[in-house]
DSSP file (Angstrom, degrees, kcal/mol; ACC not computed):
  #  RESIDUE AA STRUCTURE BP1 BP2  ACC     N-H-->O    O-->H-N    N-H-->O    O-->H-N    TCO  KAPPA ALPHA  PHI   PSI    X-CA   Y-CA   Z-CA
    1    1 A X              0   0    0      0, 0.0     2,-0.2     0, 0.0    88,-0.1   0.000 360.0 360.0 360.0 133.9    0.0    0.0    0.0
    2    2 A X     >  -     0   0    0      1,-0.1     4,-2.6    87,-0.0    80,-0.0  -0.614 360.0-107.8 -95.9 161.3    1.4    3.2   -1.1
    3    3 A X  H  > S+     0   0    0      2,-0.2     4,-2.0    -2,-0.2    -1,-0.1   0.907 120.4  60.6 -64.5 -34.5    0.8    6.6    1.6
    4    4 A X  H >> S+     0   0    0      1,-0.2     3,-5.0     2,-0.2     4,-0.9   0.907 109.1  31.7 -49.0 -80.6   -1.7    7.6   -1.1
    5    5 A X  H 3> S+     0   0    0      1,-0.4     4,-0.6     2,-0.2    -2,-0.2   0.618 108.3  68.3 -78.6 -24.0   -3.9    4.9   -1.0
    6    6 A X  H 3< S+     0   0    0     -4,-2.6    -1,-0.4     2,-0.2    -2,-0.2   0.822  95.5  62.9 -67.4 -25.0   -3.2    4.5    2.7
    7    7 A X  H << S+     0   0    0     -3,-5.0    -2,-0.2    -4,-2.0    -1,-0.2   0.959 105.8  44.2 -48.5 -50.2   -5.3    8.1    2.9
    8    8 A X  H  < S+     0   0    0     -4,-0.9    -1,-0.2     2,-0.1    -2,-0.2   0.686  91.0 135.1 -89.9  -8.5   -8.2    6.6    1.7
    9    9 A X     <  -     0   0    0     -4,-0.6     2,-0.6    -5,-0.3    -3,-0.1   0.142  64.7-116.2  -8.5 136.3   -7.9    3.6    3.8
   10   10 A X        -     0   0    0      2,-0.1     2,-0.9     1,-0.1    -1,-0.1  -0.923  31.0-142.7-102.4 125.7  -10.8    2.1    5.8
   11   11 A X        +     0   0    0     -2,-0.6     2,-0.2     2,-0.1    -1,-0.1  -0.055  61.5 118.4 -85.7  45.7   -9.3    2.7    9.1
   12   12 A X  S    S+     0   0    0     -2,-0.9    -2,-0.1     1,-0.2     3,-0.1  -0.600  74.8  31.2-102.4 148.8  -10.6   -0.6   10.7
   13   13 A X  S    S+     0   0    0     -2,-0.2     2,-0.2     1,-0.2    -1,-0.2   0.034  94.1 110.6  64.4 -30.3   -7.6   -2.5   11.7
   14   14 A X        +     0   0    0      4,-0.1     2,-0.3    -4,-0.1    -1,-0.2  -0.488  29.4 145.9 -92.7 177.9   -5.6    0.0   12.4
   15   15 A X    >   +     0   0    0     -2,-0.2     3,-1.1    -3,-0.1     4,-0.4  -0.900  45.9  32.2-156.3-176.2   -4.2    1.2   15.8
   16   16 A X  T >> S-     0   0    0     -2,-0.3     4,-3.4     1,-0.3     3,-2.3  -0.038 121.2  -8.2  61.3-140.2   -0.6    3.0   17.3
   17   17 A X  H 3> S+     0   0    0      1,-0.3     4,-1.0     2,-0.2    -1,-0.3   0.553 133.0  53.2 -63.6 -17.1    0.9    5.0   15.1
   18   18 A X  H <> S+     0   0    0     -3,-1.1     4,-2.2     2,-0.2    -1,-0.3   0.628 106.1  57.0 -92.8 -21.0   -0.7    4.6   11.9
   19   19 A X  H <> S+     0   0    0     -3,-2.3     4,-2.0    -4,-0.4     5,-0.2   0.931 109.2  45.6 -60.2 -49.6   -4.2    5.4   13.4
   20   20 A X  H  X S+     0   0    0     -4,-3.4     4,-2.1     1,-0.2    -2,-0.2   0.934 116.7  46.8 -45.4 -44.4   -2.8    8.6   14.6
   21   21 A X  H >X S+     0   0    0     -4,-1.0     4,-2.8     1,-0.3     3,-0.6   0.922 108.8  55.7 -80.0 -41.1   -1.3    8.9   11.1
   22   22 A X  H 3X S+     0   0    0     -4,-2.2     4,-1.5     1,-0.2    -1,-0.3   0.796 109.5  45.6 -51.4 -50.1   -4.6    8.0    9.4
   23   23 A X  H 3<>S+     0   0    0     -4,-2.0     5,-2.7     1,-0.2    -1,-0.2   0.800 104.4  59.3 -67.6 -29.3   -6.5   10.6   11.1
   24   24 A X  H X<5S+     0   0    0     -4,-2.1     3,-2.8    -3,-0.6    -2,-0.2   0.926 101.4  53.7 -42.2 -60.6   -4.1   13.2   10.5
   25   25 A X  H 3<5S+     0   0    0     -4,-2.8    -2,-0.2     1,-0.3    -1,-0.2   0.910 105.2  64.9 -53.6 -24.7   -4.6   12.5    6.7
   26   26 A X  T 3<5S-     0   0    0     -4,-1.5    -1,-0.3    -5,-0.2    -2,-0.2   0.427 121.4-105.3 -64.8  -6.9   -8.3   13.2    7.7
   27   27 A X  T < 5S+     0   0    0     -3,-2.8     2,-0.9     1,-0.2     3,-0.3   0.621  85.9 123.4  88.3  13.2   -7.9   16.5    8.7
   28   28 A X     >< +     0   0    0     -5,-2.7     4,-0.9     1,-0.2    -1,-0.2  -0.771  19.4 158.8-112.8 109.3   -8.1   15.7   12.4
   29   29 A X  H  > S+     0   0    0     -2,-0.9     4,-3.6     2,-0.2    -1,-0.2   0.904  76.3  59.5 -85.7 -32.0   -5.0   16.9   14.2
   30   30 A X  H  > S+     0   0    0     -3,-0.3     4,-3.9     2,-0.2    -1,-0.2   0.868 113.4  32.4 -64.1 -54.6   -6.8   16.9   17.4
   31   31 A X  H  > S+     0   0    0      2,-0.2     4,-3.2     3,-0.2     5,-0.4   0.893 117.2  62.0 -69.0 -34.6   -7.8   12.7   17.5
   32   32 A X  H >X S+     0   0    0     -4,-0.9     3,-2.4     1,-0.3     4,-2.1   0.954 106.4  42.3 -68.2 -79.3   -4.5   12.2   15.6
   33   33 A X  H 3X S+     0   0    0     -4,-3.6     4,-1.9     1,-0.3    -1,-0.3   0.691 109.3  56.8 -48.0 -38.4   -2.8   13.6   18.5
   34   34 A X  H 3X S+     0   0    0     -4,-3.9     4,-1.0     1,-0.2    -1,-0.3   0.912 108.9  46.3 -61.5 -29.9   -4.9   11.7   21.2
   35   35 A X  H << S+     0   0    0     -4,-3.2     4,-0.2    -3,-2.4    -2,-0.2   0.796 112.6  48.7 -90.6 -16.1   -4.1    8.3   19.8
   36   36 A X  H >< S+     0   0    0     -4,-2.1     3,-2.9    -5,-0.4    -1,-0.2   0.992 103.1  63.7 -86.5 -27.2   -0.4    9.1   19.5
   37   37 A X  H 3< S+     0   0    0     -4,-1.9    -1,-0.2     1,-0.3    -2,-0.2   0.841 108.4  46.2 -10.4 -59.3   -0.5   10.6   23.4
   38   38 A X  T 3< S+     0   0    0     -4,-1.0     2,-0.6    -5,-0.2    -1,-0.3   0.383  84.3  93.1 -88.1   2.9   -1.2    7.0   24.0
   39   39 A X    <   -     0   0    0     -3,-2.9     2,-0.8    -4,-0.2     6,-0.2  -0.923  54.3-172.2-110.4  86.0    1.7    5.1   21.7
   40   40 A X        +     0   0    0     -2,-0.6     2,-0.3     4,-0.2    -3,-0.1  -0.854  58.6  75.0 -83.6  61.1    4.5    4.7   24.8
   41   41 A X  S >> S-     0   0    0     -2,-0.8     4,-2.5     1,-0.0     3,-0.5  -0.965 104.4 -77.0-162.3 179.9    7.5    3.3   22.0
   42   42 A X  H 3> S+     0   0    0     -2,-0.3     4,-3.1     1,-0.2     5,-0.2   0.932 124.7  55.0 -56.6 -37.5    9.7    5.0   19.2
   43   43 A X  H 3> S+     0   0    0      2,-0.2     4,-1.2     3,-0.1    -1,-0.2   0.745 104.5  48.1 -87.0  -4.0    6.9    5.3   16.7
   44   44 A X  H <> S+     0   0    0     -3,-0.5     4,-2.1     2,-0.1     5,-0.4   0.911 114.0  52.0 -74.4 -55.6    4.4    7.1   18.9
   45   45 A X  H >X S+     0   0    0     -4,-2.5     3,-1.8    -6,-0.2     4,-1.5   0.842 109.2  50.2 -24.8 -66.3    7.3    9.3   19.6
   46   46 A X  H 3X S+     0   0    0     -4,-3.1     4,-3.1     1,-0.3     5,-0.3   0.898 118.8  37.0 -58.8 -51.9    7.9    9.7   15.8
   47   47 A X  H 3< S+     0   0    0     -4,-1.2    -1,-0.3     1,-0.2    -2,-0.2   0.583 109.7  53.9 -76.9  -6.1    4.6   10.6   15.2
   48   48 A X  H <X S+     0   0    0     -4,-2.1     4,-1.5    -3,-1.8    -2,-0.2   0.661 108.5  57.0 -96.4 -10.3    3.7   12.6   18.1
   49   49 A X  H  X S+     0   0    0     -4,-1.5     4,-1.4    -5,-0.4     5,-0.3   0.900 109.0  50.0 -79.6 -40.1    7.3   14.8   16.8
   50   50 A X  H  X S+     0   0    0     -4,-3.1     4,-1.3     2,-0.2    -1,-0.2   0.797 108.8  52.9 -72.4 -20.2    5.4   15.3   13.2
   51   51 A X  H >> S+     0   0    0     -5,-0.3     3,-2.0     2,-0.2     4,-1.9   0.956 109.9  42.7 -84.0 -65.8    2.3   16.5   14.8
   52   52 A X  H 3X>S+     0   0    0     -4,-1.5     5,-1.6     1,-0.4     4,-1.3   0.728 110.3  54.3 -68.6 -17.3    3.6   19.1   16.9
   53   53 A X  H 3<5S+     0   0    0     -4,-1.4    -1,-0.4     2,-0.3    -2,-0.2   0.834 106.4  55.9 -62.2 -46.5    5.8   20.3   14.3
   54   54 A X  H <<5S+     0   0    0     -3,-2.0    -2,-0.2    -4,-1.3    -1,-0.2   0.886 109.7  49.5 -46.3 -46.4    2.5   20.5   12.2
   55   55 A X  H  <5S-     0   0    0     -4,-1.9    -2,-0.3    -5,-0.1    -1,-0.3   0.761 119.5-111.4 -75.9 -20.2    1.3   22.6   14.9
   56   56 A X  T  <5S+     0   0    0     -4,-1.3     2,-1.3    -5,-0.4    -3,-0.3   0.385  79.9 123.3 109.2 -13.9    4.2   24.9   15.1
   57   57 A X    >>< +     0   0    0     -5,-1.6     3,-3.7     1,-0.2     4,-0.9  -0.200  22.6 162.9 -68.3  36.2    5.5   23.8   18.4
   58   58 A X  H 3> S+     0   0    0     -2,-1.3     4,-2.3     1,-0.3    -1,-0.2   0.709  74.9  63.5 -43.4 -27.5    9.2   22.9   17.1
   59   59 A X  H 3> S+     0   0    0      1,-0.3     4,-0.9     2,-0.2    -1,-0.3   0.896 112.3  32.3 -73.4 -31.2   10.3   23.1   21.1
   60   60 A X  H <> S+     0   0    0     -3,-3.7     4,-1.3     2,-0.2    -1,-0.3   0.618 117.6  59.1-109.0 -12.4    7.9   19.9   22.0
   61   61 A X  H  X S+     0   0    0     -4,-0.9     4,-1.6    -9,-0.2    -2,-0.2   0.821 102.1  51.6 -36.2 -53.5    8.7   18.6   18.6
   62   62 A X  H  X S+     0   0    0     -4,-2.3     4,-0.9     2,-0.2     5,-0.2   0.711 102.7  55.0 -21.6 -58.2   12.2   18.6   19.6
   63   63 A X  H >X S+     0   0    0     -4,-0.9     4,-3.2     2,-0.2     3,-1.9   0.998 112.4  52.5 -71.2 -64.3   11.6   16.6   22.8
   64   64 A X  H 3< S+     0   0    0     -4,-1.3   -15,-0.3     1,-0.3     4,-0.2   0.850 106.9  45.2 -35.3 -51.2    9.8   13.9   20.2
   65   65 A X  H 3<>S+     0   0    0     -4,-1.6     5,-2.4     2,-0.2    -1,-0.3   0.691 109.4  52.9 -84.9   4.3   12.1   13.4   17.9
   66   66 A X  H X<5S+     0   0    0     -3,-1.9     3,-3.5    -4,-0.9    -2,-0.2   0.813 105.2  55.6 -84.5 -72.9   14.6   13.0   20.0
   67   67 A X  T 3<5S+     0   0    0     -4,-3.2   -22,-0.2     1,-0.3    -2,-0.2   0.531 104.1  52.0 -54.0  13.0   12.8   10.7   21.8
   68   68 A X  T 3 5S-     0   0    0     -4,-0.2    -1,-0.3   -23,-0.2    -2,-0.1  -0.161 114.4-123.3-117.5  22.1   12.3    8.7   18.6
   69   69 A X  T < 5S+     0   0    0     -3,-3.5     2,-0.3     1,-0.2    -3,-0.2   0.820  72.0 137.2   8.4  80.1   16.2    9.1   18.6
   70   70 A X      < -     0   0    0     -5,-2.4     2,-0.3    -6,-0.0    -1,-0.2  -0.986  66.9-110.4-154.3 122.4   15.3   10.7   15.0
   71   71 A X        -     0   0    0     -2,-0.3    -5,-0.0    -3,-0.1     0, 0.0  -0.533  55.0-101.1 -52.4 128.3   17.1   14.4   13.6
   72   72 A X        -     0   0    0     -2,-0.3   -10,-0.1     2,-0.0    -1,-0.0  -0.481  44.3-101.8 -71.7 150.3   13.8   17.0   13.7
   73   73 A X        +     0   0    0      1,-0.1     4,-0.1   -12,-0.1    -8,-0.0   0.362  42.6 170.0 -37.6 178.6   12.3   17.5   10.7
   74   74 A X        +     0   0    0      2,-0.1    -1,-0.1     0, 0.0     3,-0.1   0.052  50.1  64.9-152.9 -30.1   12.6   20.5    8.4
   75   75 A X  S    S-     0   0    0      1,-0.2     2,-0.4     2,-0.1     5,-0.1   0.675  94.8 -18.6 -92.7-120.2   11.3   20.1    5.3
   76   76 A X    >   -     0   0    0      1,-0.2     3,-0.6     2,-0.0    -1,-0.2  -0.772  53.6-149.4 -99.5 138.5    7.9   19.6    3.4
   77   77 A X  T >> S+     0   0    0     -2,-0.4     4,-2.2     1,-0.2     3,-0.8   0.850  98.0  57.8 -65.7 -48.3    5.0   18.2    6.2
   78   78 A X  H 3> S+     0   0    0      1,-0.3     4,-1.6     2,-0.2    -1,-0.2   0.686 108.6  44.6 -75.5 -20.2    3.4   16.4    3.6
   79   79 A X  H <4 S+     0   0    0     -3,-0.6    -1,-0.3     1,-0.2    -2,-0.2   0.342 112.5  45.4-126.0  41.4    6.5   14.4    2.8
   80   80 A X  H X> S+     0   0    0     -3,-0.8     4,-3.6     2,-0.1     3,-0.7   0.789 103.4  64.1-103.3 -27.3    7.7   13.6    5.8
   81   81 A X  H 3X S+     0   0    0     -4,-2.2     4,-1.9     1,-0.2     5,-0.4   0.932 114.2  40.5  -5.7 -75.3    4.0   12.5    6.8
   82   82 A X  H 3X S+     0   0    0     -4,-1.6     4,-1.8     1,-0.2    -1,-0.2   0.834  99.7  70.5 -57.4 -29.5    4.6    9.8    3.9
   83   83 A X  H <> S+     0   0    0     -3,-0.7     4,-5.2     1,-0.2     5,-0.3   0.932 113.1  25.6 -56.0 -55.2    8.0    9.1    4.8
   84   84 A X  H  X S+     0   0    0     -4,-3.6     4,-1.9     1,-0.2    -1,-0.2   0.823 112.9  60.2-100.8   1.2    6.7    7.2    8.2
   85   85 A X  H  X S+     0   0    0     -4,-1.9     4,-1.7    -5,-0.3     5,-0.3   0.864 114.6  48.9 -78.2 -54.8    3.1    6.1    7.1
   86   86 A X  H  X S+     0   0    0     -4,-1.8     4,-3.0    -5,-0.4    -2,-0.2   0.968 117.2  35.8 -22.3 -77.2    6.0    4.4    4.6
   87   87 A X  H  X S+     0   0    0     -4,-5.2     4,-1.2     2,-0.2    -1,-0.2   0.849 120.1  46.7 -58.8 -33.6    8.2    3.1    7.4
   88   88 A X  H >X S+     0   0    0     -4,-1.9     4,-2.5    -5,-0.3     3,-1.2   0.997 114.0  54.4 -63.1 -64.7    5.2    2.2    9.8
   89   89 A X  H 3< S+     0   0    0     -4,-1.7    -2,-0.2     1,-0.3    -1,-0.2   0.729 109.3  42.4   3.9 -80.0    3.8    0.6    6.7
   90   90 A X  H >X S+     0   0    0     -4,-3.0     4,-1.7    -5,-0.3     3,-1.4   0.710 110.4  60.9 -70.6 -28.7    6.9   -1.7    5.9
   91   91 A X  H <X S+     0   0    0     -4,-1.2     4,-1.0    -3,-1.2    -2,-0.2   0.819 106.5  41.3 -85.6 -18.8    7.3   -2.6    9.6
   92   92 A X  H 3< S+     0   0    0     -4,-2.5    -1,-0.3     2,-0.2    -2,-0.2   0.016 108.0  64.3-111.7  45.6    4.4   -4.1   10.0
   93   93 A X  H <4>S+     0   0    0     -3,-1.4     5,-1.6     5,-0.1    -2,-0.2   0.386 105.1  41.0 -54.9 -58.3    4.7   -5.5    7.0
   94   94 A X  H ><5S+     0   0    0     -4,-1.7     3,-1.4     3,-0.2    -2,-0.2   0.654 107.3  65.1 -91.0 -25.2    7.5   -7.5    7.9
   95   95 A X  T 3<5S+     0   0    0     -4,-1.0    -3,-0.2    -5,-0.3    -1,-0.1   0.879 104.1  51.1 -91.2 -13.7    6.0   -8.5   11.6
   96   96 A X  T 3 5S-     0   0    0     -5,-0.1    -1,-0.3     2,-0.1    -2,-0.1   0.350 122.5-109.7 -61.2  11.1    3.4  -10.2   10.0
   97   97 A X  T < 5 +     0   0    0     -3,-1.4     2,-0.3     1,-0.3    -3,-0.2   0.765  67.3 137.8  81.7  26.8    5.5  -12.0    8.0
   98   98 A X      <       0   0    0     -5,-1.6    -1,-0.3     1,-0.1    -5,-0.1  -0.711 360.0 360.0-112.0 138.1    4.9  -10.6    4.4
   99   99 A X              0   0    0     -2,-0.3    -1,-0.1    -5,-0.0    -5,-0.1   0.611 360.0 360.0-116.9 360.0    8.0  -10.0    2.1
């Protein structure tokens, strides 16, 4: 599944960090941001560092990506957004056992 086609997703199945990301693509920063609140590993981190950066908060951004032991962002929102709906993507790809 490409991050396009992951927008239009039916977002049954998902949870962690790709729910968060899924709602985000929805225009909901707000839910996006409760479910990553709740994601206690490196990829809530990752995704709770793209939200606040979305919001403008680079300082509590900071603290996120660093706690996703990840360089802060800089660039275009939309393609770092894809970048870890990409990586999230491929890792539970491969922990189910898909190649």
């Amino acid at each position: 599944m490409t991050a396009a086609e992951f927008k239009k997703a039916d977002p049954h199945g998902l949870d962690g960090a790709l729910l968060a990301l899924w709602w985000d693509a929805q225009g909901d920063w707000e839910r996006a941001h409760e479910v990553a609140q709740e994601i206690d590993d490196v990829s809530g981190s990752w995704v709770h560092a793209y939200l606040h950066r979305k919001e403008g908060d680079t300082g509590n951004a900071g603290y996120w990506y660093r706690r996703a032991g990840r360089n802060a962002a800089s660039g275009d929102l939309e393609a770092e957004w894809a970048q870890i709906v990409e990586a999230m993507l491929a890792a539970r790809q491969s922990s189910e056992g898909h190649i």
